[in-house]
matplotlib code that plots the C-alpha trace (Angstrom):
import matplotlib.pyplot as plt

x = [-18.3, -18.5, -16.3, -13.8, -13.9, -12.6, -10.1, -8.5, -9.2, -7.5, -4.7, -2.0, 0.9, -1.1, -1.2, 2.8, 4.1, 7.3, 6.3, 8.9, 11.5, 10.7, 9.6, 14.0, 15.0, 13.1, 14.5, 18.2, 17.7, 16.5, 18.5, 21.5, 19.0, 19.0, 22.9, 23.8, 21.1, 20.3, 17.9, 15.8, 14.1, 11.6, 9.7, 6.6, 3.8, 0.9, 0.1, 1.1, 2.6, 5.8, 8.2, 7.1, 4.1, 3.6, 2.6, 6.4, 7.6, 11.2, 12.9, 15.4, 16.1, 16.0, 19.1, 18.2, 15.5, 12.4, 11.7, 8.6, 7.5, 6.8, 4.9, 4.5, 2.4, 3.1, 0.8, 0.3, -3.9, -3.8, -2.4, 0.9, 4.6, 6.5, 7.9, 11.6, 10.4, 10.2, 13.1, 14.8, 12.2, 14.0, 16.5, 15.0, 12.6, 15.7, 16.9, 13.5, 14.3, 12.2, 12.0, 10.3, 8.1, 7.6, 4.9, 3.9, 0.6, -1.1, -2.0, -5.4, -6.6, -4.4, -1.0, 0.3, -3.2, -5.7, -7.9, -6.7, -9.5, -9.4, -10.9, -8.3, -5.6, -7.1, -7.2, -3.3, -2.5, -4.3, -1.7, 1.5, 0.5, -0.3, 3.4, 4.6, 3.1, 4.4, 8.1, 8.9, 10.7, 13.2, 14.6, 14.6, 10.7, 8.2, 5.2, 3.1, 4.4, 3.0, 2.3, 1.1, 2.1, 0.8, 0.4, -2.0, -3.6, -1.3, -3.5, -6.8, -4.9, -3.7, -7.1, -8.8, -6.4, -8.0, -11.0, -9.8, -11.5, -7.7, -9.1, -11.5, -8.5, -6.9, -7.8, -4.3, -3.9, -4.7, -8.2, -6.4, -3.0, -3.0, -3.2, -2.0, -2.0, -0.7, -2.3, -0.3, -2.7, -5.3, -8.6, -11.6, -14.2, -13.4, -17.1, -15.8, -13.0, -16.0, -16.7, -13.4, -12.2, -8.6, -8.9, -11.8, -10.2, -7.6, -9.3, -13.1, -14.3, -17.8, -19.5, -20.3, -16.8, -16.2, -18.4, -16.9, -13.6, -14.2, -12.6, -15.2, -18.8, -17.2, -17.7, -14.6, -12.2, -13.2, -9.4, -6.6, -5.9, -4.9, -3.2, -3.9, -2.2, -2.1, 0.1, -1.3, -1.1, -2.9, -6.0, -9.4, -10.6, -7.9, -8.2, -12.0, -10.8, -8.2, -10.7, -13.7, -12.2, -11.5, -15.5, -16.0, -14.9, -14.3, -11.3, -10.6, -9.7, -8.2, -6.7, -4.1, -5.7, -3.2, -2.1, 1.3, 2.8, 4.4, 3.8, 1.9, 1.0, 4.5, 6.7, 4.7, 6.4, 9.4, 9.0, 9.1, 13.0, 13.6, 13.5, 13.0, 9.6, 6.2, 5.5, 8.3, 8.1, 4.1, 5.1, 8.2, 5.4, 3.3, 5.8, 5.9, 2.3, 2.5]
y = [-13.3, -12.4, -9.7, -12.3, -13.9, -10.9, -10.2, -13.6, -13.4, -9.9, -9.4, -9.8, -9.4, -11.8, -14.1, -14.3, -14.5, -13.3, -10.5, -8.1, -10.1, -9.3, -5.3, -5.6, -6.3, -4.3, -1.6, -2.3, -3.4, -0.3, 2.3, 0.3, 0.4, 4.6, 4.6, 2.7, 3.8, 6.7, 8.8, 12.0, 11.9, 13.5, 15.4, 16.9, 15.6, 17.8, 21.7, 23.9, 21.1, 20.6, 18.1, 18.4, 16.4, 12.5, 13.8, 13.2, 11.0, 9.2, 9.0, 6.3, 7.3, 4.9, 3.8, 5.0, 7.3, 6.2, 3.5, 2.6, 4.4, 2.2, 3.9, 1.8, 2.3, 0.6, -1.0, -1.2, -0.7, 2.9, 3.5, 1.9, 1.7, 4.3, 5.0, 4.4, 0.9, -0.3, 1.1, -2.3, -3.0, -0.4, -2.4, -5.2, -2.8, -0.8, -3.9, -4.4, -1.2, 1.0, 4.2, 4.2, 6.6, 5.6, 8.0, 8.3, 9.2, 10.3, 8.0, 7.0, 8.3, 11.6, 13.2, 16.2, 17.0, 16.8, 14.0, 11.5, 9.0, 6.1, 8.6, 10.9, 9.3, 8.0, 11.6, 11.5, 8.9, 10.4, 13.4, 11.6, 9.5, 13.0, 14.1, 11.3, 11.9, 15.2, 14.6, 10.7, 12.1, 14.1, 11.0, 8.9, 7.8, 7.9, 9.1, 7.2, 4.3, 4.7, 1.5, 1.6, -1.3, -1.6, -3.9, -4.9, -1.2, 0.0, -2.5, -1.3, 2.1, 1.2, -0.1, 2.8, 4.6, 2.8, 4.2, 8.3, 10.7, 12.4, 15.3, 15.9, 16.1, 18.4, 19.3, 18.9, 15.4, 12.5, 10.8, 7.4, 8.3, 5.1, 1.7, -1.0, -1.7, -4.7, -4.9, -7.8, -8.7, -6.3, -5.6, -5.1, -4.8, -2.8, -3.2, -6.1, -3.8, -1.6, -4.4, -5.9, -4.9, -4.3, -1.6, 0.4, 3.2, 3.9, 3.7, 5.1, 4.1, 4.5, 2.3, 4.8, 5.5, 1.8, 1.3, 4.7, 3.4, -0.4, -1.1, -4.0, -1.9, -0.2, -0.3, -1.5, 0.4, 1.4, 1.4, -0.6, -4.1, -4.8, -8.2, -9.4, -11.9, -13.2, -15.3, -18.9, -18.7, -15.4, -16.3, -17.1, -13.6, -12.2, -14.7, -14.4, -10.4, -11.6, -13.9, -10.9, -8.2, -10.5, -11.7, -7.7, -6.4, -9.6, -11.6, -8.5, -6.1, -8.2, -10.8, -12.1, -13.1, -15.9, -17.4, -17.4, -20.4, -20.8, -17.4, -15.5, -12.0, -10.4, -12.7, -12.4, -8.4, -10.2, -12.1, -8.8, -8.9, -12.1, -12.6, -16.1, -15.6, -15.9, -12.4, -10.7, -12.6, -10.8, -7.7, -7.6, -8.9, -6.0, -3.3, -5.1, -4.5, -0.2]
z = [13.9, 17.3, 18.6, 20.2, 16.9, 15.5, 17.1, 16.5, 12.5, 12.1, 14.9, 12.8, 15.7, 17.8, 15.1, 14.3, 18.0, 16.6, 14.3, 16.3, 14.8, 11.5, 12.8, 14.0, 10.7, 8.6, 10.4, 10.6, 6.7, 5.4, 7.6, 5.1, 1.8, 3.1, 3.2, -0.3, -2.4, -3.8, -1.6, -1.0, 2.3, 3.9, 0.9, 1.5, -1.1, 0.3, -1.2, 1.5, 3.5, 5.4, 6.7, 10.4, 10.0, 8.2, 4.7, 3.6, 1.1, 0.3, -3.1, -4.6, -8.2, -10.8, -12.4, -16.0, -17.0, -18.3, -15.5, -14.3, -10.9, -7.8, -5.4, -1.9, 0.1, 4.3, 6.5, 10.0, 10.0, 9.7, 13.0, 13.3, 11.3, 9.2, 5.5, 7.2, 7.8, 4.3, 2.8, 2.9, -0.1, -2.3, -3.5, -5.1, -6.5, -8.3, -9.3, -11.2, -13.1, -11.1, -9.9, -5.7, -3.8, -0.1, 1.7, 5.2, 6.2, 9.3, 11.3, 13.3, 15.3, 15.6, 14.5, 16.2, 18.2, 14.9, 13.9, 11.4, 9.8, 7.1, 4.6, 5.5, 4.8, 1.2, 0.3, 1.4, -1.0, -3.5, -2.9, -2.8, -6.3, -7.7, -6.5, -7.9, -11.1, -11.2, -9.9, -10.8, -14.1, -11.7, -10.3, -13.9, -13.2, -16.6, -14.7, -17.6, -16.0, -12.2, -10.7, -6.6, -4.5, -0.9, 1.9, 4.2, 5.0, 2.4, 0.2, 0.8, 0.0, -3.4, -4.3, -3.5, -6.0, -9.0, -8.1, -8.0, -10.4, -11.1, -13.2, -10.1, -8.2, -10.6, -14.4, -15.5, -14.7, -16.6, -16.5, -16.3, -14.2, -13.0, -14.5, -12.3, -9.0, -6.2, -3.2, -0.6, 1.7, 1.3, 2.9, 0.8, 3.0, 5.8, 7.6, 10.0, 11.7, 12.9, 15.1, 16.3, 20.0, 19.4, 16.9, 17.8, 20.0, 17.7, 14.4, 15.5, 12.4, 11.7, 9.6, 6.9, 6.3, 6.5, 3.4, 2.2, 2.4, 1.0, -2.4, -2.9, -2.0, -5.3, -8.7, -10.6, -12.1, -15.4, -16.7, -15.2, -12.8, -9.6, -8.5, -5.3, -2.9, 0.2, 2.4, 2.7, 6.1, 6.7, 8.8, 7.0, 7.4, 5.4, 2.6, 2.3, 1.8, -0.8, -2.8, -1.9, -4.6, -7.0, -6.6, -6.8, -9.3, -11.9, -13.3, -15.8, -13.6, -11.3, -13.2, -10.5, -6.8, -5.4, -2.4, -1.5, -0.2, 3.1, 4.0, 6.7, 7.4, 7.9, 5.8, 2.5, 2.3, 2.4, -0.5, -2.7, -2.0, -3.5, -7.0, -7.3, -5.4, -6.9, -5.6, -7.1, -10.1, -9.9, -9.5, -12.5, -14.8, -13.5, -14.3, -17.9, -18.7, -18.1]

ax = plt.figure().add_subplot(projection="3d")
ax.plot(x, y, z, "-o")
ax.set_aspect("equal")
plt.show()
């Protein structure tokens, strides 16, 4: 495609003319989800880390112990939106039984003067599932039962988390921490968004950390799935990404990859809040399998 091309495949915003709409009431939605539910904010998830920067995480304990851990992971292309904007998801997420991490990140292409990149902030995740791991049984979470969710960015993300060697990470960790994962609109294949205008300046991404960073230039997982869906009306680019891991990595490690009716970019994350849903439906089976 050529660079104008591009830019009209995989601007979200300028895709869904009202996308600030739904930006409005994820925020007023989860400053309430903040105030009813059960919440520690602003954790840090990094060694040596502190609240000042993005590598912060929020809590909402489950309602028994035991639950399975939901870790989600935000989008926004690496350089955009914030943990406190996705709170609003925590509720329905309870409801399923669960116990829910929400992390920030840095974001591209800087945070508080130093240089943030893709790989950087894979290595961040990578952190804040570790912390997870560690903590989830604090807040009624069975850390044998981690399951990452992300969206858009946040999908390429939770992808990449199959993939981790955890024991290189850290001996004491399990070789297979983490067995199933849901990526919403994910990107696979990250090689394209070296090339399109609109996110060039912020994300500098070069194309060896594009292939660095691409869930589908991988091998699969060797243990665990990942279900991956897509609004219907995402634009083609985003569906060939959806239909491009599945094509990857093979139908037994990614046994769900569905489009979702009737939804685009912004309102697919939406459909996680209501149970009648195909999505949520998705992800309550998900939870049943770890």
């Amino acid at each position: 495609m050529t660079p104008a091309e591009l830019d009209a495949q995989y601007n979200n915003r300028a895709l869904v003319p009202d996308h600030a709409d739904y930006f409005a009431r994820w925020k007023a939605d989860s400053e309430t989800a903040r105030q009813r539910c059960k919440t520690q904010q602003d954790i840090a998830y990094m060694a040596g880390g502190s609240t000042s920067n993005k590598q912060v995480l929020d809590v909402f304990a489950a309602q028994r112990s035991g639950s399975p851990v939901v870790v989600f992971i935000h989008g926004g292309y690496w350089r955009s939106l914030d943990k406190s904007d996705h709170s609003f998801l925590a509720p329905a997420l309870l409801d399923m039984g669960a116990c829910v991490v929400v992390p920030n990140y840095g974001l591209c292409p800087e945070t508080a003067g130093q240089p943030v990149t893709i790989p950087d902030i894979c290595l961040q995740m990578v952190q804040a599932v570790r912390w997870a791991w560690q903590h989830a049984a604090e807040f009624g979470g069975d850390p044998r039962r981690l399951v990452v969710v992300g969206h858009s960015a946040g999908g390429q993300l939770a992808a990449m988390l199959l993939n981790t060697r955890w024991q290189a990470v850290d001996a004491r960790l399990p070789r297979h921490l983490l067995r199933a994962a849901m990526s919403i609109s994910g990107l696979y294949d990250l090689l394209p968004l070296t090339r399109t205008p609109f996110l060039q300046e912020s994300l500098r991404l070069t194309a060896a950390d594009a292939l660095r960073c691409s869930p589908a230039a991988m091998p699969a997982p060797r243990q665990g799935v990942l279900y991956s869906l897509a609004g219907a009306l995402e634009s083609a680019a985003f569906l060939a990404q959806n239909r491009l891991i599945e094509q990857a990595w093979g139908r037994a490690v990614v046994p769900v990859c569905e489009e979702l009716a009737g939804r685009h970019h912004f309102s697919v994350l939406d459909a996680l809040t209501e149970p009648a849903d195909p999505l949520h439906v998705r992800l309550s089976e998900l939870l049943g399998r770890v």
